[in-house]
N, C-alpha and C positions, 0 to 999 in steps of 0.2 A: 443676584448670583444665579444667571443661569447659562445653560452654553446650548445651540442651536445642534443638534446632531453633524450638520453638515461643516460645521467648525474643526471635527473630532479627523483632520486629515490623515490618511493611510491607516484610517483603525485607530491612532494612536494620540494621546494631548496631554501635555503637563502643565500644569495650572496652578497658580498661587495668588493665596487671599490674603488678606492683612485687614483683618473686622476687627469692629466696634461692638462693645454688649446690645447696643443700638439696632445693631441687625439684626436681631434675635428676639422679637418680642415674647417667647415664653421666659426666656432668662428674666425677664422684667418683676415678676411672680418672687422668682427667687431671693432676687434683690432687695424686693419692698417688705420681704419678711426675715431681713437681716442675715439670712443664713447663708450668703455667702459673695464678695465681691469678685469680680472681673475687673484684671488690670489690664488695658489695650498695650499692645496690640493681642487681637486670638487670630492666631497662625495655621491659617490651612496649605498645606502641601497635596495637590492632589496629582494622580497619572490616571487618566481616563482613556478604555479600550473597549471599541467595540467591534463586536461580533457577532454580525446582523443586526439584529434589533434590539440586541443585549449590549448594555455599558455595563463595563466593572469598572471601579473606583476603586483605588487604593489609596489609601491620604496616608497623613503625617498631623497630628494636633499638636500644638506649643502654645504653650499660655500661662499665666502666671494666676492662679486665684488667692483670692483672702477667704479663709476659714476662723471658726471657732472650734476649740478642743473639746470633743466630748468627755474628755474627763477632768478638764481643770479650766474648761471656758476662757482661754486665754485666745486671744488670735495670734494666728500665722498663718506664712504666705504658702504654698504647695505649688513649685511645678508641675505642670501636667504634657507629657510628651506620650503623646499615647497613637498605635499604629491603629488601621482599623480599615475594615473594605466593607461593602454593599455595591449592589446589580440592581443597575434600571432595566424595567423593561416594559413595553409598551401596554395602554391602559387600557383592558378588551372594551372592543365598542358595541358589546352588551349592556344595556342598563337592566337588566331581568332583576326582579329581585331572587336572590340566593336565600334558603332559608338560614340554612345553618353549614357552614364549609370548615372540616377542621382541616389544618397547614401542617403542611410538611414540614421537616425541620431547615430544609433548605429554602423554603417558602417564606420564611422569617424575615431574611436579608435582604430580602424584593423590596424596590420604592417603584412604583407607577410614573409613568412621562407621557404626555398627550401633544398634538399638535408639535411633534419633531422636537421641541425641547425641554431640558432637562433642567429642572427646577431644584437647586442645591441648598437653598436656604434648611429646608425643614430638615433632611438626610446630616449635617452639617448641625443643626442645634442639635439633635439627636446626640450625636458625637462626642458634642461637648457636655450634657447633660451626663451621657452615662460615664465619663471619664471624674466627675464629681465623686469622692468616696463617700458611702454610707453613713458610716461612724467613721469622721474624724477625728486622728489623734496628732498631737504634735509632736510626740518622737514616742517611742516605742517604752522607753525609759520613763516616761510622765505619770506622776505621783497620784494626781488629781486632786482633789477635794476633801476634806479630812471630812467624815460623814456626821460629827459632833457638833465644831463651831463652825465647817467651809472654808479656813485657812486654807491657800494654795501651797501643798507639801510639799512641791517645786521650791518653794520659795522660802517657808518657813515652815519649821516642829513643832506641834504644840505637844501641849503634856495630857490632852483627853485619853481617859481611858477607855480600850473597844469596850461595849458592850457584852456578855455574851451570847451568842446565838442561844434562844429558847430551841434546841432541836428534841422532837418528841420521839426522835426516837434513841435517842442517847441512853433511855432506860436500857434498852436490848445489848447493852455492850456490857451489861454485868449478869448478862444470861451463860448459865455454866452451860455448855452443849458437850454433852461426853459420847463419843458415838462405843456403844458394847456392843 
């Protein structure tokens, strides 16, 4: 996945991927620790613009993942269509060592390019990695786990009774406060 700057005709290039988890070897990590599948195809829409030495990318991500519920461990499937831009730009041909450089906040979206082309693999797993949710849930409405015996409340009621919270400070709610 890369494109030669001089490909990028009149400034301007629209581009489209159609990947394999295959391409992507950090996704590989993710997979072998169950916590989440990739159904092929993963869908890149991209419009590539440059301006001088600067590319902006604007894409388009479509994909289909398998999750797990974090509240009632069940899997399902999440679309993911998610918009998203980042700017190449060229890779200074200083090797000096920098001690310590803090970035801007516009410095954040920077991916480096050397030798005239633009390498989309890592910018592109990036993409897809952060479009993954945090805490997955399977609908908004998911019961989860009854905290007793683990019945999924989705599914089935049991008859446990809550506990009740030991809160220590439940004393201070039978404090009379009269203000004279």
């Amino acid at each position: 996945m890369q494109i030669e700057l001089k490909d990028i005709k009149a400034g301007e290039l629209e581009q489209e991927y159609s990947c394999t988890v295959d391409d992507f070897p950090q996704l590989q990590d993710f997979i072998a620790a169950g916590e989440v599948k990739f159904y092929p195809p993963l869908e890149f829409k991209l419009r590539l613009q440059q301006t001088g030495k600067f590319v902006e990318v604007d894409g388009r991500l479509d994909a289909v993942i398998g999750l797990k519920c974090g509240r009632c461990l069940g899997s399902y499937d999440l679309p993911l269509a998610e918009n998203f831009a980042f700017t190449f730009v060229p890779q200074p041909k200083t090797t000096e060592f920098v001690e310590e450089v803090e970035l801007e906040a516009a410095e954040l979206d920077l991916t480096t390019y050397k030798d005239e082309i633009l390498d989309l693999q890592d910018p592109l797993q990036e993409q897809l990695l952060m479009a993954i949710p945090i805490s997955p849930i399977c609908c908004e409405e998911c019961l989860g786990l009854c905290p007793e015996c683990g019945v999924n409340m989705n599914i089935t009621r049991c008859d446990c009774v809550k506990k009740i919270f030991n809160n220590k400070f439940n004393i201070l709610s039978e404090l009379n406060l009269k203000k004279s």
